[in-house]
Structures are given as C-alpha cells and as structure tokens.
N, CA and C of each residue as an Amber inpcrd file, in Angstrom:
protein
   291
  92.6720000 112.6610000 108.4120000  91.9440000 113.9070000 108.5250000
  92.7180000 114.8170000 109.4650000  93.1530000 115.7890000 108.6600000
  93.6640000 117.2700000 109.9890000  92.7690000 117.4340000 110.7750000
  93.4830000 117.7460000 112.2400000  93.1760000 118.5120000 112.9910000
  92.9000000 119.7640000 113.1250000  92.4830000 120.4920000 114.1970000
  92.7860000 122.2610000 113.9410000  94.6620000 122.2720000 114.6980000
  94.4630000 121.4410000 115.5860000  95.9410000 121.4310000 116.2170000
  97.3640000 120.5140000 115.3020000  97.3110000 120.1900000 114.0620000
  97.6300000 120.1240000 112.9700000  97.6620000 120.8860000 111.6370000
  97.0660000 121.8350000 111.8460000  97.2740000 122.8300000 110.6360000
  97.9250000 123.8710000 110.9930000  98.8850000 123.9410000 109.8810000
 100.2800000 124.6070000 110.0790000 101.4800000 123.8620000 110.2720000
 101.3120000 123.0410000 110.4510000 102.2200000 122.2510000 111.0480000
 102.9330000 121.4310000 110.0060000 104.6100000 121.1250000 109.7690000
 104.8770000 120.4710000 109.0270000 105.0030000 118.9750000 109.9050000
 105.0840000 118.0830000 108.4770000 105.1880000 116.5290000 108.1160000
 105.4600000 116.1210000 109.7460000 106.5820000 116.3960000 109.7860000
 107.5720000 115.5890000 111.0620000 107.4140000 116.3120000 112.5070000
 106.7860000 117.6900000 111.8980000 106.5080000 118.2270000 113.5950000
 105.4010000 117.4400000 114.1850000 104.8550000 117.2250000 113.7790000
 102.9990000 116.0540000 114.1910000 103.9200000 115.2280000 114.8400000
 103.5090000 114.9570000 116.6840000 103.6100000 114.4380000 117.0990000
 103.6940000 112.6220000 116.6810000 102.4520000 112.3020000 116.4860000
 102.0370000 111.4520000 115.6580000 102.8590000 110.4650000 114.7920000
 103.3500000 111.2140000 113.5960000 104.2400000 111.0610000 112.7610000
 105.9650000 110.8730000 113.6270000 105.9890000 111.7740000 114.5580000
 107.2510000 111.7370000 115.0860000 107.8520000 109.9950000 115.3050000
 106.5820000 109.7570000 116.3860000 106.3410000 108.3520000 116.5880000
 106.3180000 107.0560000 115.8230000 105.5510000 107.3680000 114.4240000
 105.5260000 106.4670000 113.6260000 106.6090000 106.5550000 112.8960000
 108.0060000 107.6490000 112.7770000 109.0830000 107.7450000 112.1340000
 109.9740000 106.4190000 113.0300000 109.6370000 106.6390000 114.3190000
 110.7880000 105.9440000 115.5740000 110.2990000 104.6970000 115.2490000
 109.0600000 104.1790000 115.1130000 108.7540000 102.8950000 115.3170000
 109.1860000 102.3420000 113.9760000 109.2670000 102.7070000 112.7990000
 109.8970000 102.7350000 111.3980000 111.9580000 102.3880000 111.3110000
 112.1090000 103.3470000 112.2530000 113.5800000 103.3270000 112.5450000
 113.5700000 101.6370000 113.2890000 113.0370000 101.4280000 114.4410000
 113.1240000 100.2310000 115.3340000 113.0300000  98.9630000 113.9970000
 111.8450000  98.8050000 113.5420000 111.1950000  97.9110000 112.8890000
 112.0360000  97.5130000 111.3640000 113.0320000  98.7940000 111.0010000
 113.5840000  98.7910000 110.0640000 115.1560000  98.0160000 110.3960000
 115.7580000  98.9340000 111.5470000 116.6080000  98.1860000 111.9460000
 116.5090000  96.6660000 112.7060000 115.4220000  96.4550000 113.0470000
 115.3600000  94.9760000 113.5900000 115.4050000  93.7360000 111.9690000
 114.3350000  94.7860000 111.2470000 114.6840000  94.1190000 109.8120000
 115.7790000  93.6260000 109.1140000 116.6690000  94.5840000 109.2250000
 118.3830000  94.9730000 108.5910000 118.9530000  93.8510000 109.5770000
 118.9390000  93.9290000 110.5390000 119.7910000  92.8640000 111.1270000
 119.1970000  91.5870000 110.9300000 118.0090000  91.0430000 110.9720000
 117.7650000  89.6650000 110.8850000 118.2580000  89.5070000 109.5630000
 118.0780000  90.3340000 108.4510000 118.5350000  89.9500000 106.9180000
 120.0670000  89.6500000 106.8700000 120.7210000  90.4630000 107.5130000
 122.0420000  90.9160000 107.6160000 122.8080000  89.4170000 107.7150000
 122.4300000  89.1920000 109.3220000 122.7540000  88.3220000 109.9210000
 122.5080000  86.8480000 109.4180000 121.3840000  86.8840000 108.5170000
 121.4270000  84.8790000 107.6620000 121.8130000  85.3430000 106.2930000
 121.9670000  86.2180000 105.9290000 122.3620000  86.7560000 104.2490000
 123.8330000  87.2660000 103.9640000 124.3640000  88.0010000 105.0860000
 125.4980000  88.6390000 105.0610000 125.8210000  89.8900000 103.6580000
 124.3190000  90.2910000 103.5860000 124.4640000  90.9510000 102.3120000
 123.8510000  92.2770000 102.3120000 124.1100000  93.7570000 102.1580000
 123.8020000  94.8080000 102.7760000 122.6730000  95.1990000 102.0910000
 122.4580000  95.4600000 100.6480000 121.2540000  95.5090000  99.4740000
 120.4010000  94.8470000 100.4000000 120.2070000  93.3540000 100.3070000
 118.9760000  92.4870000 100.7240000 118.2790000  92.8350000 102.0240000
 119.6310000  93.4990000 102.8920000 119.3020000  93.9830000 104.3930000
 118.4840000  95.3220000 104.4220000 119.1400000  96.1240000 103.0440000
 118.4290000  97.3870000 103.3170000 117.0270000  97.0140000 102.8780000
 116.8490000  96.1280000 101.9070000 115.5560000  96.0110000 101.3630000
 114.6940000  95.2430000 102.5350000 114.6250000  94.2230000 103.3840000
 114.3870000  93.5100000 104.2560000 114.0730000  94.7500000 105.0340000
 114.9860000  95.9320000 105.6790000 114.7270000  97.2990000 106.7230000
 113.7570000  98.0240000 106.3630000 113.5660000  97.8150000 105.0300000
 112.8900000  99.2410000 104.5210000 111.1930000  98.2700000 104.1940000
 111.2440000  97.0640000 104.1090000 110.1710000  96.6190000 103.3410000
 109.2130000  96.0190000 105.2580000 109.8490000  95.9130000 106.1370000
 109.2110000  95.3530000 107.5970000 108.8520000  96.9220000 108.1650000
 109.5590000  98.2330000 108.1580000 108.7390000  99.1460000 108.4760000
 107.8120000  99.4020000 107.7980000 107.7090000  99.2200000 106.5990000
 106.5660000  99.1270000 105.7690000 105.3000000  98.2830000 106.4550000
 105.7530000  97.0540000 106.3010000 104.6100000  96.1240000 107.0260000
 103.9520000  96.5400000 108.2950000 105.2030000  97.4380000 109.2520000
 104.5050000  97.5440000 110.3410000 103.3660000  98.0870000 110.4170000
 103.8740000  99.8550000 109.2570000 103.0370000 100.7940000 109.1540000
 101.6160000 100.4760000 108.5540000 101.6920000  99.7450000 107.9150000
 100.5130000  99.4610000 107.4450000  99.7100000  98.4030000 108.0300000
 100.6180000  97.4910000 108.6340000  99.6100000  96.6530000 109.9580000
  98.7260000  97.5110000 110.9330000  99.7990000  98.5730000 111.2000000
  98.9340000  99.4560000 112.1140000  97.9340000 100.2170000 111.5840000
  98.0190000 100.6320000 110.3030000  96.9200000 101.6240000 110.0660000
  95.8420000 100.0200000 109.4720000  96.0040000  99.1530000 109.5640000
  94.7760000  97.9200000 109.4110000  94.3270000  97.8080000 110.7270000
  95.0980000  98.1420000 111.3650000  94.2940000  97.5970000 112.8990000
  93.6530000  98.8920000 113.5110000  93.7750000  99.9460000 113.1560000
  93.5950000 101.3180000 113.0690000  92.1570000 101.1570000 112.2640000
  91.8900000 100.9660000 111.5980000  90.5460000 100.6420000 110.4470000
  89.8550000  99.6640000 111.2610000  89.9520000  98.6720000 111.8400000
  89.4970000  97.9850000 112.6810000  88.7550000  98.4020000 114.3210000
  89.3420000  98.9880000 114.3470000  88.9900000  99.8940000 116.1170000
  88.8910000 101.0020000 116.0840000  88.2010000 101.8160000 114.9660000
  87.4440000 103.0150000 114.9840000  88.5550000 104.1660000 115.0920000
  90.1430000 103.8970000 115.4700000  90.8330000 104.8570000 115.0750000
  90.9590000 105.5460000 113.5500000  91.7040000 106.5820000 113.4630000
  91.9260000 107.0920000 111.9650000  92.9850000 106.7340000 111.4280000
  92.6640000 106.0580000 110.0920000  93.5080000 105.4830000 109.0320000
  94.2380000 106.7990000 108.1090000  95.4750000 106.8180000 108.4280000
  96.1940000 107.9380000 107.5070000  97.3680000 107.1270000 106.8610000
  97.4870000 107.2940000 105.3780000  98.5410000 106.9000000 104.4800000
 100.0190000 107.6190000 105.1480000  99.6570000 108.9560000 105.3680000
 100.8030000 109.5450000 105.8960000 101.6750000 108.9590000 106.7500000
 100.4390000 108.1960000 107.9230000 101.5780000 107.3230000 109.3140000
 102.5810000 106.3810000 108.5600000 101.8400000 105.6570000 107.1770000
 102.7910000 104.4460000 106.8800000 104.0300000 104.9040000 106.1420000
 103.6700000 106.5090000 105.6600000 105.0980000 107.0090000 104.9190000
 105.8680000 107.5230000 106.1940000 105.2230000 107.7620000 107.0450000
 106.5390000 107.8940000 108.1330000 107.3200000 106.5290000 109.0360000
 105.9130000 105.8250000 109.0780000 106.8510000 104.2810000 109.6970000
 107.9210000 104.3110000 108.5440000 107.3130000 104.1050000 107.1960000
 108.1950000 103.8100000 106.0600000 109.1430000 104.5390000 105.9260000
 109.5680000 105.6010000 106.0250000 110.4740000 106.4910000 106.0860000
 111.5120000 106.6590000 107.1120000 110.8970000 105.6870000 107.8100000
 112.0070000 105.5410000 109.4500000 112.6480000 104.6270000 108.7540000
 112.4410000 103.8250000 108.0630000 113.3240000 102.5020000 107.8030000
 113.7610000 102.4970000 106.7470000 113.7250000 103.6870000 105.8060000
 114.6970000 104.1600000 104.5790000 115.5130000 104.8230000 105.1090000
 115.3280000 105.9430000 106.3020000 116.7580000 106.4590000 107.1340000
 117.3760000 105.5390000 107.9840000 116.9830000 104.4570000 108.6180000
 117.7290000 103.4720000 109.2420000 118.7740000 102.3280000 108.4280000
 117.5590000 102.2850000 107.2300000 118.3460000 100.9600000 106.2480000
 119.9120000 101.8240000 105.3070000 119.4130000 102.7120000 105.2520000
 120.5830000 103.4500000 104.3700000 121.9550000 103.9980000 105.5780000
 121.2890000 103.9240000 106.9970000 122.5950000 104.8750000 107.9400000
 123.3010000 103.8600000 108.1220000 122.5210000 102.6130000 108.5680000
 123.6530000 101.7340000 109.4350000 124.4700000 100.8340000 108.5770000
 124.7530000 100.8320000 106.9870000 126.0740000 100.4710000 106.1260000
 126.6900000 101.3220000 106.4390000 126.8150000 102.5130000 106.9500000
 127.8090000 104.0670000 107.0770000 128.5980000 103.8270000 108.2580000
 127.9480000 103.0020000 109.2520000 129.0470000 102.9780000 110.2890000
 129.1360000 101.4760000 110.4900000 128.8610000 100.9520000 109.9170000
 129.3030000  99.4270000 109.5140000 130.8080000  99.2590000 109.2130000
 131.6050000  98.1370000 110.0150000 133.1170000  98.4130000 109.7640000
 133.1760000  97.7080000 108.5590000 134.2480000  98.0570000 107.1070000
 134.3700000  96.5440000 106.1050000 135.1760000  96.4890000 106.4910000
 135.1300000  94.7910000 105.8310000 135.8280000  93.6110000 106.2730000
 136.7920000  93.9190000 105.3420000
C-alpha cells in the first residue's frame, strides 16, 4: 500500500526498496559464491544468486505477514532484482582461466 510520502516517487527512489535492492545484491552474491565455489560453474552460480535473493525476499515479506508489517510483492522484486544485478556483474570482472 502507498504512502502519501511515496507517491511520486519512482521504483528505486523508495527508501525501502533501496534497501531491499542491497540486501538482494548481499544475498545474491553470497549465493553466487557458495554455488561457484562447489560447482565451479558460472550459469548454476548465477542461477543459485538470483534464486537465494529471491528466497530472502520473500522470507521477509512471510515474516512481514506474520508481525503485522506490510506485505509488498514489490520488496521481493527488488531483493530479487539485487541478485539479477549481482549474479550477472560479478562473471564481468571474474578473471578466465
């Protein structure tokens, strides 16, 4: 549900969202590397980055439903979206072998 101090405002300016982008980035890259690191395989890693910010985001908006906070789809496309820009950057500065 918008706010009044949310309208007008785009996607990524919302504080909010800012946050759930970073925690998406963290959760994505912690993903990418545990895959990385027993798989040695960059696909499986990005999918592993992109599929644990997922989980986060949506753990949180379950526990969010639970304790009377507000449940928004939006937070989990921004956790989720942290970890489609994390899973896709860090093959770019990845050295090959």
């Amino acid at each position: 549900m918008a706010t009044t101090s949310m309208v007008g405002q785009s996607f990524f300016q919302q504080k909010d969202k800012q946050l759930h982008f970073t925690a998406g980035i963290l959760a994505g890259s912690l993903g990418y590397k545990w895959s990385y690191d027993r798989h040695k395989n960059k696909k499986k890693a990005i999918i592993a980055g992109v599929c644990s910010s997922f989980v986060v985001g949506l753990v949180k908006e379950l526990y969010d439903s639970r304790t009377r906070g507000t449940v928004e789809l939006g937070d989990v496309a921004a956790t989720t979206l942290g970890g489609i820009t994390i899973g896709f950057t860090i093959p770019l500065f990845k050295k090959k072998k």
